[in-house]
C-alpha positions in Angstrom: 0.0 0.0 0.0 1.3 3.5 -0.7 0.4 7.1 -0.8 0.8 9.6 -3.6 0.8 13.0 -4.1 -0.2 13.8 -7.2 -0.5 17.4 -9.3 -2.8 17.8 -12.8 -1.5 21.6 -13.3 -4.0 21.7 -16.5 -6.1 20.5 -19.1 -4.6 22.4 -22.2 -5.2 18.7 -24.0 -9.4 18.9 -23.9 -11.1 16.4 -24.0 -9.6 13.1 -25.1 -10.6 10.3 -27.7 -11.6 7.4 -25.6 -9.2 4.8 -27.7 -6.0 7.0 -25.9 -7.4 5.7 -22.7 -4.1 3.7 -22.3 -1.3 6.0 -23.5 0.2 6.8 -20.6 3.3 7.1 -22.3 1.7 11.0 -24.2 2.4 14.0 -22.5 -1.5 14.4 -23.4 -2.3 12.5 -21.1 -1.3 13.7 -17.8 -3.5 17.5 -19.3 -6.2 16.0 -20.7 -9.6 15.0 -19.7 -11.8 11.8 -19.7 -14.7 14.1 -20.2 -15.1 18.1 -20.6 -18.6 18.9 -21.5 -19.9 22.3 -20.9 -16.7 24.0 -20.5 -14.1 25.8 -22.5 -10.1 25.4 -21.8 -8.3 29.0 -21.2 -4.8 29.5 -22.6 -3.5 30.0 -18.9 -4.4 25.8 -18.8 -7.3 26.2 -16.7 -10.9 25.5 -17.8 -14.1 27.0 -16.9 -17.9 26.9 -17.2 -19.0 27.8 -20.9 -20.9 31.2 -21.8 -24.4 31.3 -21.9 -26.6 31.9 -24.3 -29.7 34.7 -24.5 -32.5 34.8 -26.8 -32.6 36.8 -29.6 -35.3 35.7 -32.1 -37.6 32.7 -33.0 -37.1 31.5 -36.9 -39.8 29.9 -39.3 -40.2 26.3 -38.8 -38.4 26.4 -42.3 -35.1 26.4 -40.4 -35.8 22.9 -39.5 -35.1 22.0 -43.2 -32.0 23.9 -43.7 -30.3 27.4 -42.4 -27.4 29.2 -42.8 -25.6 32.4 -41.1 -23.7 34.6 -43.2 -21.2 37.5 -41.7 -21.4 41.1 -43.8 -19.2 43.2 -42.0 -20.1 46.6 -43.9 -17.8 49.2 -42.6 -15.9 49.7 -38.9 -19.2 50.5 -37.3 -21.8 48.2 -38.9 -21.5 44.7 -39.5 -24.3 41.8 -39.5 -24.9 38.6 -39.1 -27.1 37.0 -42.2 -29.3 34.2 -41.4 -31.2 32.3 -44.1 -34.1 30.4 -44.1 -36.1 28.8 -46.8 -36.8 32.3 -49.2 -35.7 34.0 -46.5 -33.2 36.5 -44.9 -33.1 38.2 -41.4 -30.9 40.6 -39.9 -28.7 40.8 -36.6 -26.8 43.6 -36.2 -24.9 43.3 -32.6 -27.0 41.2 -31.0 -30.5 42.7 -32.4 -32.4 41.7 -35.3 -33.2 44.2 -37.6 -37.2 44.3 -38.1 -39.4 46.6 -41.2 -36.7 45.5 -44.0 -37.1 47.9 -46.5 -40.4 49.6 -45.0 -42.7 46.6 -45.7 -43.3 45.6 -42.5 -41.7 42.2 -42.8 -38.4 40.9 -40.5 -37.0 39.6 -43.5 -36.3 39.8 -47.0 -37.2 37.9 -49.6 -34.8 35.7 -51.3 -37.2 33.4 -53.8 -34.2 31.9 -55.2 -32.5 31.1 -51.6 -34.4 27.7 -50.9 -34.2 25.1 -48.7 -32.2 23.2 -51.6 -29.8 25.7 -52.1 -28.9 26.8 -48.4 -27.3 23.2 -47.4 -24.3 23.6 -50.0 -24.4 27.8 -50.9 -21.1 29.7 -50.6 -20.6 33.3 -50.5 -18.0 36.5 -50.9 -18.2 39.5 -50.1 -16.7 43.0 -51.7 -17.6 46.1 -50.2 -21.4 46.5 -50.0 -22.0 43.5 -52.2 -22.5 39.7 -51.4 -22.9 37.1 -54.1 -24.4 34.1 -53.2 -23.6 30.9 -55.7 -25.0 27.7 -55.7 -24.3 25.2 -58.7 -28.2 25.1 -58.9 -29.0 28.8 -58.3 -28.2 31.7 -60.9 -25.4 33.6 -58.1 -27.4 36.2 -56.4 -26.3 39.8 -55.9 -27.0 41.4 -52.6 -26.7 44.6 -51.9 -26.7 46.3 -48.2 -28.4 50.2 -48.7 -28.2 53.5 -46.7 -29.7 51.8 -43.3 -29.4 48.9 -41.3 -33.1 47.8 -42.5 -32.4 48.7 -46.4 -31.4 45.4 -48.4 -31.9 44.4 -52.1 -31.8 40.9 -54.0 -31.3 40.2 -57.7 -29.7 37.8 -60.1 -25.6 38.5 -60.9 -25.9 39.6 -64.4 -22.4 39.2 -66.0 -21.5 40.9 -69.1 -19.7 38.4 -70.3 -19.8 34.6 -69.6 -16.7 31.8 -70.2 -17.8 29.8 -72.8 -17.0 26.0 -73.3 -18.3 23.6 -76.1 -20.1 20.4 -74.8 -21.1 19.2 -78.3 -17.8 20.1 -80.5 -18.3 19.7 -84.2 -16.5 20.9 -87.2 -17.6 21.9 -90.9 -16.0 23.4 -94.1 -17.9 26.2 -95.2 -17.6 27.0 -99.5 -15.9 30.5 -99.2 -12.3 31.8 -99.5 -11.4 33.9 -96.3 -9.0 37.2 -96.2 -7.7 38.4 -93.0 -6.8 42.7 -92.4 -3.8 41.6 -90.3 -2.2 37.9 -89.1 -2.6 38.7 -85.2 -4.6 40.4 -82.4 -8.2 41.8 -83.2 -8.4 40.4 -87.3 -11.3 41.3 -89.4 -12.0 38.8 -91.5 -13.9 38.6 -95.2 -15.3 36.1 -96.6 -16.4 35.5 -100.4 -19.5 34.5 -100.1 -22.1 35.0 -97.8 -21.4 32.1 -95.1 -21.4 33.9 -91.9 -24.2 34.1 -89.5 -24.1 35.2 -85.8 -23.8 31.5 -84.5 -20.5 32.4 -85.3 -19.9 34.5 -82.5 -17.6 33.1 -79.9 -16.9 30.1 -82.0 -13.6 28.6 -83.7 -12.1 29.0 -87.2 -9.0 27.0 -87.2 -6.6 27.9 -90.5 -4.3 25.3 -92.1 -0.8 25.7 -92.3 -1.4 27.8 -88.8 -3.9 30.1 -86.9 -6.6 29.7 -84.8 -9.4 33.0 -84.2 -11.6 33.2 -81.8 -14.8 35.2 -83.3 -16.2 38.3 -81.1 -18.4 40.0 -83.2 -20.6 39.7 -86.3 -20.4 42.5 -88.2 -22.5 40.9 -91.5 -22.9 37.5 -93.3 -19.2 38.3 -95.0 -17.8 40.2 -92.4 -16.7 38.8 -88.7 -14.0 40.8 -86.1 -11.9 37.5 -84.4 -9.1 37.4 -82.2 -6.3 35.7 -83.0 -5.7 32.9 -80.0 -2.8 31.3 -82.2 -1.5 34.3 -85.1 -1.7 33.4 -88.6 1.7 33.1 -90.9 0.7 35.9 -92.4 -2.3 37.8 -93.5 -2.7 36.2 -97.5 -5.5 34.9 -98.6 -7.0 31.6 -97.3 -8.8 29.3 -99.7 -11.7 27.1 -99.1 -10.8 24.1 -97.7 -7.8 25.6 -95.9 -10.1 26.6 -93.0 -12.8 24.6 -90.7 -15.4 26.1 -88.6 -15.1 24.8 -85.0 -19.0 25.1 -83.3 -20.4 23.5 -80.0 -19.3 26.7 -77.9 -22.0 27.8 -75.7 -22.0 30.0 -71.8 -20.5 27.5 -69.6 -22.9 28.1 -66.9 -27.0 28.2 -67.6 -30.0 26.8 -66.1 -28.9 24.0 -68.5 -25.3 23.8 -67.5 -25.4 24.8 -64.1 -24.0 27.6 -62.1 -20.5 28.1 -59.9 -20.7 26.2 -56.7 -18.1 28.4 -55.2 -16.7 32.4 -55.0 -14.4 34.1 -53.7 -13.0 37.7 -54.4 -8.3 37.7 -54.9 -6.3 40.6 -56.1 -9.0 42.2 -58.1 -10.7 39.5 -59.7 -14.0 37.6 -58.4 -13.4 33.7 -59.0 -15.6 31.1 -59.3 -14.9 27.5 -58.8 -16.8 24.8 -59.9 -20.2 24.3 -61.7 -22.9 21.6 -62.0 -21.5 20.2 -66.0 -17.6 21.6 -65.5 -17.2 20.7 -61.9 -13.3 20.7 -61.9 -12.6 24.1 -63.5 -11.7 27.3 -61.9 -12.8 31.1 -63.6 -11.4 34.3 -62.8 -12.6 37.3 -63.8 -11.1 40.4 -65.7 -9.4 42.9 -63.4 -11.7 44.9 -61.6 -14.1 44.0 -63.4 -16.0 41.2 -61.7 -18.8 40.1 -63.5 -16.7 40.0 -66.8 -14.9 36.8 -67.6 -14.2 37.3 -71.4 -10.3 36.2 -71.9 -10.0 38.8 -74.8 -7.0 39.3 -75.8 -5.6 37.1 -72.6 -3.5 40.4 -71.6 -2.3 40.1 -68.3 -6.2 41.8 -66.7 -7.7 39.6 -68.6 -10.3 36.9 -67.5 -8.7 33.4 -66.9 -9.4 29.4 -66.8 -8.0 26.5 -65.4 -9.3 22.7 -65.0 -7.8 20.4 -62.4 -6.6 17.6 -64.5 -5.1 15.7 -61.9 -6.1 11.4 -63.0 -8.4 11.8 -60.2 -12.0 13.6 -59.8 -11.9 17.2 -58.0 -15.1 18.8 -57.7 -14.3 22.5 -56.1 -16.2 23.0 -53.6 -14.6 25.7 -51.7 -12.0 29.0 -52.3 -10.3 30.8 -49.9 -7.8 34.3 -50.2 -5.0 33.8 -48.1 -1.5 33.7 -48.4 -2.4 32.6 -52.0 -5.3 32.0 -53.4 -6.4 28.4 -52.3 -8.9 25.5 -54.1 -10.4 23.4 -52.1 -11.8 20.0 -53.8 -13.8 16.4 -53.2 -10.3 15.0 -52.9 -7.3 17.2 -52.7 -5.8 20.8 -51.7 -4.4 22.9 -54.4 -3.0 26.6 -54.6 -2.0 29.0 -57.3 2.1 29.7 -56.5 3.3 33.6 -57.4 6.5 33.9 -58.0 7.7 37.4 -55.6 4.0 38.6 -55.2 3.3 39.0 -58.2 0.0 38.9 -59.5 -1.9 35.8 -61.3 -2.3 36.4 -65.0 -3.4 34.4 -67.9 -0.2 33.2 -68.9 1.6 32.2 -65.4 -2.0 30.8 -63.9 -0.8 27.1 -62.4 -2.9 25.1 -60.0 -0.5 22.7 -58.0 -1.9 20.0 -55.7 -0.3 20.0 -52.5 -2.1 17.5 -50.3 -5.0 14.6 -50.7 -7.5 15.1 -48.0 -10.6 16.2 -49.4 -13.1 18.6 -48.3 -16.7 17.7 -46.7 -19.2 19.6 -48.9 -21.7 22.4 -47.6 -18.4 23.1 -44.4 -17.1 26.8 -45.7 -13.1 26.6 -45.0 -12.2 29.2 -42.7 -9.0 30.8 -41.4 -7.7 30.1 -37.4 -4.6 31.7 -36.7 -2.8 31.9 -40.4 -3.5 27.9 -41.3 -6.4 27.4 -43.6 -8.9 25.0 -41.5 -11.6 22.3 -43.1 -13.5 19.2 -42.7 -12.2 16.2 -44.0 -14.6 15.3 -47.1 -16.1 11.9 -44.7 -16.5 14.7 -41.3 -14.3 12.3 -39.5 -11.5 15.0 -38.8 -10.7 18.5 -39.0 -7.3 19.5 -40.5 -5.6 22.3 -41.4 -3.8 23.7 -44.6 -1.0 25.9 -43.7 2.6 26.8 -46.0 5.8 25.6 -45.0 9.0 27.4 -45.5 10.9 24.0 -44.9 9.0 22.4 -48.4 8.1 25.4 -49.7 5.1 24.8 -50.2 1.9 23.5 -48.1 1.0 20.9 -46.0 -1.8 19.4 -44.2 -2.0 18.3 -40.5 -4.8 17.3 -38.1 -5.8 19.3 -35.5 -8.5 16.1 -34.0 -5.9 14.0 -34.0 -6.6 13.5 -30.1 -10.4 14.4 -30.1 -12.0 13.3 -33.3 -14.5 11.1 -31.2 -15.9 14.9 -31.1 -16.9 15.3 -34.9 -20.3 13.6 -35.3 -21.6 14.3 -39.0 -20.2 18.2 -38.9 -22.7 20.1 -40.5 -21.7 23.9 -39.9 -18.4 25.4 -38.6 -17.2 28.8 -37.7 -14.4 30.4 -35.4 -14.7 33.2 -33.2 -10.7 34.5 -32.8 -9.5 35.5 -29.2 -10.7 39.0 -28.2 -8.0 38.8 -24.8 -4.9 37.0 -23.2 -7.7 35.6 -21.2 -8.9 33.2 -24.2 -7.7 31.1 -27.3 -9.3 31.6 -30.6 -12.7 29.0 -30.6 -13.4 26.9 -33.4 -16.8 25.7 -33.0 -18.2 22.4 -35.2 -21.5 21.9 -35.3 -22.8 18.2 -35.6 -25.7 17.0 -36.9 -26.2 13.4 -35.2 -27.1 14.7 -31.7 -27.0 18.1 -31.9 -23.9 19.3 -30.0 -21.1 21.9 -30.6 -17.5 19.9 -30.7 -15.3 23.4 -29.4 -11.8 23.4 -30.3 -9.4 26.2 -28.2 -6.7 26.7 -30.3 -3.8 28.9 -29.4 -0.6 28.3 -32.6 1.9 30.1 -30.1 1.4 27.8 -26.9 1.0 24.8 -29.1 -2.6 24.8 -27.4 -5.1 22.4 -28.9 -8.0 21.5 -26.4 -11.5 19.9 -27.6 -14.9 20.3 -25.3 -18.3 19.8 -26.1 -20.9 21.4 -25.4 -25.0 20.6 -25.0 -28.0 22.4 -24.8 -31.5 21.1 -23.8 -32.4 21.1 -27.6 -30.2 20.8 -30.5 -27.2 23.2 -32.0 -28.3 23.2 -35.8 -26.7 26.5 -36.9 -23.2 28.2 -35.7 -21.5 31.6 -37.1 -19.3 34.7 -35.5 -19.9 38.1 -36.6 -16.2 39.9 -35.5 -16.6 38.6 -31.6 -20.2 37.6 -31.4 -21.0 33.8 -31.9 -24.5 32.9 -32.9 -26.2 29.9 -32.6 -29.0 28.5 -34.5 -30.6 26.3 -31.6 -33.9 23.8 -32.1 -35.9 23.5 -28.9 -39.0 21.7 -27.8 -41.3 24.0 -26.3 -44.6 23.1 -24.9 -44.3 19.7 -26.8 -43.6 21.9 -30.8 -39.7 22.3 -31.8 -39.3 25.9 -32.1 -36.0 27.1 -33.2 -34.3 30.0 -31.8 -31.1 32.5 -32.8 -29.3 33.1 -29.9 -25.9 34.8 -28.8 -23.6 33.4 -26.7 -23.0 35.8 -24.0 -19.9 35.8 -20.8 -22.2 37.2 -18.7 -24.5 34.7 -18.6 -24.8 30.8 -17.0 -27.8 29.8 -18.7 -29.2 29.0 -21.7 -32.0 30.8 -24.1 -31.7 33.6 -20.9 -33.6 37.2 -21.1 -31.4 39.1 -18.0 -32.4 42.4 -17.0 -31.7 44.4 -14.2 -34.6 45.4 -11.7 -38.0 43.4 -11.9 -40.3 41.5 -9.6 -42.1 40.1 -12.7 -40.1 38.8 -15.7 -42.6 39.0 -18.8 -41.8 38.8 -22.3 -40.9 34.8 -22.0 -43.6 32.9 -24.9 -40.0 31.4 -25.7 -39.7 29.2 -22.6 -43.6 28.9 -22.2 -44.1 25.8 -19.4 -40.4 24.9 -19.1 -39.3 25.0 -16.0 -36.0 27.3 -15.9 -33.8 28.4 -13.0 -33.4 32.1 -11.7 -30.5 34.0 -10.2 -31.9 37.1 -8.8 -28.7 39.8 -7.6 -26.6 36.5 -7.9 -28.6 34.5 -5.6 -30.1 31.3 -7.5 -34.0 30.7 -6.3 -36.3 28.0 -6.3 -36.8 26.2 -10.3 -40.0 28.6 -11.6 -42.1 26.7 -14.4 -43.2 29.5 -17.0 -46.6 30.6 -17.8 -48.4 32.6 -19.5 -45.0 34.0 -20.8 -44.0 34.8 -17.4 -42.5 33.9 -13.8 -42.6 35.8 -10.8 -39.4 36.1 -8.5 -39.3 35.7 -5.2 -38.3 38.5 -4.0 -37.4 41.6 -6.5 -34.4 42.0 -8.9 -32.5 45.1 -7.3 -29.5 45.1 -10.0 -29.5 42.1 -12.1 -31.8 39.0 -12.5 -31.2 35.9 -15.4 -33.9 33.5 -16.0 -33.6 30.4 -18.5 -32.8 27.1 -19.0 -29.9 25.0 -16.7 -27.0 23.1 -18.7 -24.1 21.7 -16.9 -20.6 21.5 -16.5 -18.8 18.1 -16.7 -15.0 17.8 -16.2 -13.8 14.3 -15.1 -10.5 13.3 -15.2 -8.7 10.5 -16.8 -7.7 7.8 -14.6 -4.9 8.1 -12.2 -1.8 7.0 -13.2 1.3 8.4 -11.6 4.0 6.1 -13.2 5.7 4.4 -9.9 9.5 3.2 -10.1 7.9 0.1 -9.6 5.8 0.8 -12.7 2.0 1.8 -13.9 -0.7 1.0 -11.2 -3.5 0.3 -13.9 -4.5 -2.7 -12.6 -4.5 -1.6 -8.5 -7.5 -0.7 -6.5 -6.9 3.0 -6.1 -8.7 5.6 -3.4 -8.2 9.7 -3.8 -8.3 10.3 -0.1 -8.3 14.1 -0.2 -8.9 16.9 -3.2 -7.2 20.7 -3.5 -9.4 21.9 -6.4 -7.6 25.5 -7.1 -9.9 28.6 -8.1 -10.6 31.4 -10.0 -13.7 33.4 -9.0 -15.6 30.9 -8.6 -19.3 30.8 -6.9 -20.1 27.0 -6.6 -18.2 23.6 -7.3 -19.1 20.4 -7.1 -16.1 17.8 -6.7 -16.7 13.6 -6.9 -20.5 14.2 -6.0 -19.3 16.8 -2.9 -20.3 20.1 -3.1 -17.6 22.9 -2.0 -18.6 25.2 1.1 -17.5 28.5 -0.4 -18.7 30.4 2.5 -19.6 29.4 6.2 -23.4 30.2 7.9 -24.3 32.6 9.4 -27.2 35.6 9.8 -24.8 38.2 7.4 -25.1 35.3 4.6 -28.8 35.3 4.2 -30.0 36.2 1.0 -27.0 38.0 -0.4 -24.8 36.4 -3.3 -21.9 34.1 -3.1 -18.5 35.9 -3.2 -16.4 34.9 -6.0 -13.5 33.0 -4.5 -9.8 32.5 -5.6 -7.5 30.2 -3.8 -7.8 26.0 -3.0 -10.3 24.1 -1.8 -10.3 21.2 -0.1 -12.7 18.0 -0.4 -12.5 15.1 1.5 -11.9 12.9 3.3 -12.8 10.2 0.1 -14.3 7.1 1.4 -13.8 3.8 -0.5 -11.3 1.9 -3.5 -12.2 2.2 -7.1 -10.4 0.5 -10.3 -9.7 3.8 -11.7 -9.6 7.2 -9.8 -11.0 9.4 -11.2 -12.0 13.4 -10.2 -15.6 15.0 -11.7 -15.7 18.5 -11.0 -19.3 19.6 -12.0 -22.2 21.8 -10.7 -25.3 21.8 -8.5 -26.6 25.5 -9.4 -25.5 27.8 -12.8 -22.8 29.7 -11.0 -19.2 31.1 -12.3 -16.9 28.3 -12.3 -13.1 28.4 -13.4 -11.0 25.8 -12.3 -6.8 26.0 -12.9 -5.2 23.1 -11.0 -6.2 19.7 -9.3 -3.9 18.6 -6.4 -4.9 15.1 -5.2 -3.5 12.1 -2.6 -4.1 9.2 -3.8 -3.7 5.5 -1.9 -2.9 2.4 -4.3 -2.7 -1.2 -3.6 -3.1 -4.5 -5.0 
């Protein structure tokens, strides 16, 4: 029998995959947890009770079927968080939502084109006041934010030119002799005979020995302006059957072909990646010119084209401006290289592959700390696309390699970047299966990579950030109907779908939460459980300077089991007994500790109905009664109080 002291000083691994239950040999190991549910890791190493969320607005039942947020960050002073629903869009500006869009009285505008199809898989970019919205099904939509928060237009992206392709090629030898004005660049040509029509435009006449034109304009049935792709020899006369008409060419994208899947605005240019018939291609536009993608006279502003032809199918499904301009695919990572910054032109566009992952469609990419970060195309992992000086070039890593048992059929992601010393940046995953958020703390710097998860009474269907406030997209029952709910994710806050306030005896206003029961903390103190009705509770006594009322959640930390690695080796298979607990503090109001709930102050007349002070030091629980195989510690809650916890100190007695 022996007695240990032993020391977890803090969790900075999260949550661990349940299959690293027996590496003891990781480092991980010793700062990880067994479970961390409800909580959020801090940078410092210690971890404490997640933010709560309050209630903003209740969506159509639409958002059941598919939704989607969208950040528009306007200016300095006014950015927005987009959500979309089934033909519809609402507005969140800073918590808010944005009501009478465009003076008609509605909370939304109407997106006919937006539907519950589209939204799954829809990507977006964003260029000053404009968003376009592409979907391989949906013409891209233009959307324009006005003169005031509430003033908003739709309407389809007209482009004044689009890249043309041909999917039925054919060839014919039309009976006329051709002469040419020049042998290169913009050539008018003449024909004989009458044997020009304008299905000639944007089509093919190839010339034997050499030339190849490209036609831009009919001018007359003798008479075409062409541009010459490959320069003739010279401008002599060409005879009939020395030339072939190449036809087939039609737009690329239609309600035939399909439309871009993805968009993203680099250097000038808007690009488009992907469509429904030419899924493997990447368009950029002409120099500030976005919605023209005519290559002309493939001059350096010109528009451009590329198509992955790699021996292996690519559908682009993402794009992302970073360091370079990035392609995201079905089954591998790609970039465009500049040489020295300089910028991508017709003639030095290259698309290398770098690494064979694969994207998960309908996951936007998004950026944590300068490394590019997606889903894996099967949602089993999350990994992250980053350049390396050493291969000059990038490369791919995963960040779940400890934690993937936390990725459950992602369906939305987002990351909300560190606003203090006091936090890493959050990326948040949401999964579909059972509804919960898989949150990643990441901090590059301190090598910091800690998973949590975190659960509602109802479902997480929806997650996005606009600049430092997270939204959440949350499906609730309510009064036996699932109602779903935007809501904010707020520090001050310990409960769930909350309204807080500051004075009030009577807390209307609460249709939201109609006969749930929900807890109350009145001036920090935490009353009896109230059941709403009628849309409202009534306190117990009245809310002085602060009152919360909504719905409980709790914090779950529980170590993995004991092993402090003996000279005379592991003590996995030995009976085991934590005789006594020092949980170390932060401002903390209420701890629960292996089932035993921390005095944090002593009785007494002054502590009658007054809040709990914050506390910062040790506690101590125990003594521990009784042997267990593992030895474990749970720190959790009884009552929605502050809760940060940075160390665990523990004795623990071990025998066979």
């Amino acid at each position: 029998m022996s007695r240990i002291i032993r020391v977890q000083t803090n969790f900075t691994s999260g949550e661990l995959d349940p299959k690293l239950r027996a590496r003891i040999d990781l480092k991980q190991y010793y700062n990880g947890l067994e479970t961390g549910q409800n909580i959020v890791v801090q940078p410092q190493g210690g971890f404490q009770r997640r933010d709560g969320t309050r209630f903003i607005a209740e969506l159509p039942a639409a958002a059941g079927d598919a939704v989607r947020t969208v950040q528009f960050e306007f200016s300095v002073d006014d950015s927005y968080m987009l959500i979309f629903v089934d033909q519809k869009m609402f507005v969140f500006k800073d918590g808010v939502q944005i009501t009478d869009i465009n003076g008609t009285g509605n909370d939304f505008l109407s997106v006919p084109k937006i539907t519950d199809s589209v939204i799954p898989t829809m990507c977006w970019a964003q260029s000053a006041d404009t968003l376009i919205i592409s979907q391989e099904n949906m013409q891209p939509q233009r959307i324009l934010r006005g003169a005031t928060d509430s003033s908003w237009t739709i309407s389809d992206l007209d482009f004044s030119f689009i890249p043309k392709f041909a999917f039925t090629l054919s060839f014919s030898n039309p009976d006329a002799n051709l002469n040419f004005d020049q042998p290169d660049g913009n050539i008018t040509v003449t024909a004989s005979s009458g044997v020009f029509d304008s299905g000639y435009l944007n089509q093919y006449i190839n010339v034997t020995p050499q030339g190849r034109l490209r036609v831009i304009e009919f001018v007359n049935s003798t008479t075409i302006k062409a541009f010459g792709e490959v320069p003739l020899f010279d401008d002599s006369q060409v005879d009939s059957g020395n030339w072939e008409l190449e036809e087939g060419y039609e737009d690329t994208w239609s309600n035939t072909r399909g439309w871009p899947r993805s968009a993203v605005f680099y250097e000038g240019r808007l690009y488009f990646g992907g469509s429904q018939s030419r899924p493997s291609t990447l368009w950029g536009s002409r120099v500030a010119d976005f919605f023209n993608f005519d290559p002309g006279e493939s001059l350096d502003d010109a528009a451009l084209e590329a198509t992955l032809d790699t021996g292996r199918f690519n559908a682009i499904i993402d794009l992302y401006a970073g360091r370079n301009l990035q392609v995201f695919t079905t089954g591998a990572e790609f970039y465009i290289p500049q040489t020295l910054g300089d910028p991508i032109t017709p003639s030095t566009l290259a698309v290398q592959e770098q690494t064979s992952n694969g994207s998960r469609p309908g996951i936007r990419v998004i950026n944590v700390d300068g490394a590019t970060v997606f889903v894996q195309r099967q949602g089993k992992a999350l990994a992250e696309f980053i350049f390396s000086d050493t291969v000059n070039g990038y490369v791919s890593t995963k960040i779940s390699l400890l934690s993937s048992h936390l990725l459950r059929s992602p369906s939305d992601m987002a990351v909300r970047n560190a606003t203090s010393t006091d936090e890493g940046n959050r990326l948040l995953v949401v999964n579909s299966d059972d509804g919960s958020i898989a949150c990643y703390t990441l901090l590059r710097s301190q090598e910091l990579v800690a998973a949590t998860q975190w659960v509602t009474d109802g479902e997480f269907i929806g997650i996005g950030v606009d600049i430092s406030d997270t939204y959440a997209i949350v499906k609730r029952n309510i009064d036996g109907v699932d109602r779903y709910y935007v809501e904010i994710f707020d520090d001050t806050l310990t409960l769930d779908c909350a309204k807080k306030g500051t004075t009030a005896t009577i807390v209307t206003g609460l249709s939201f939460l109609e006969n749930k029961s929900i807890k109350v903390i009145r001036d920090g103190i935490v009353e009896a459980d109230k059941t709403v009705s009628s849309g409202e509770v009534t306190l117990d006594s009245e809310a002085t300077e602060s009152f919360q009322v909504g719905l409980n959640y709790t914090p779950i930390a529980e170590t993995l089991p004991a092993e402090p690695q003996l000279r005379s080796g592991p003590i996995r298979g030995f009976k085991k007994r934590i005789l006594e607990i020092n949980s170390e503090h932060f401002e903390s109001s209420a701890v629960t500790v292996n089932g035993e709930q921390v005095a944090f102050r002593q009785f007494g007349n002054d502590n009658l109905d007054i809040p709990i002070e914050p506390f910062t030091g040790v506690k101590t629980s125990g003594p521990l009664l009784g042997f267990v195989d593992e030895g474990k510690i749970t720190i959790s809650q009884s009552v929605p109080l502050p809760m940060t916890v940075l160390a665990l100190d523990y004795k623990l007695s071990t025998g066979q």
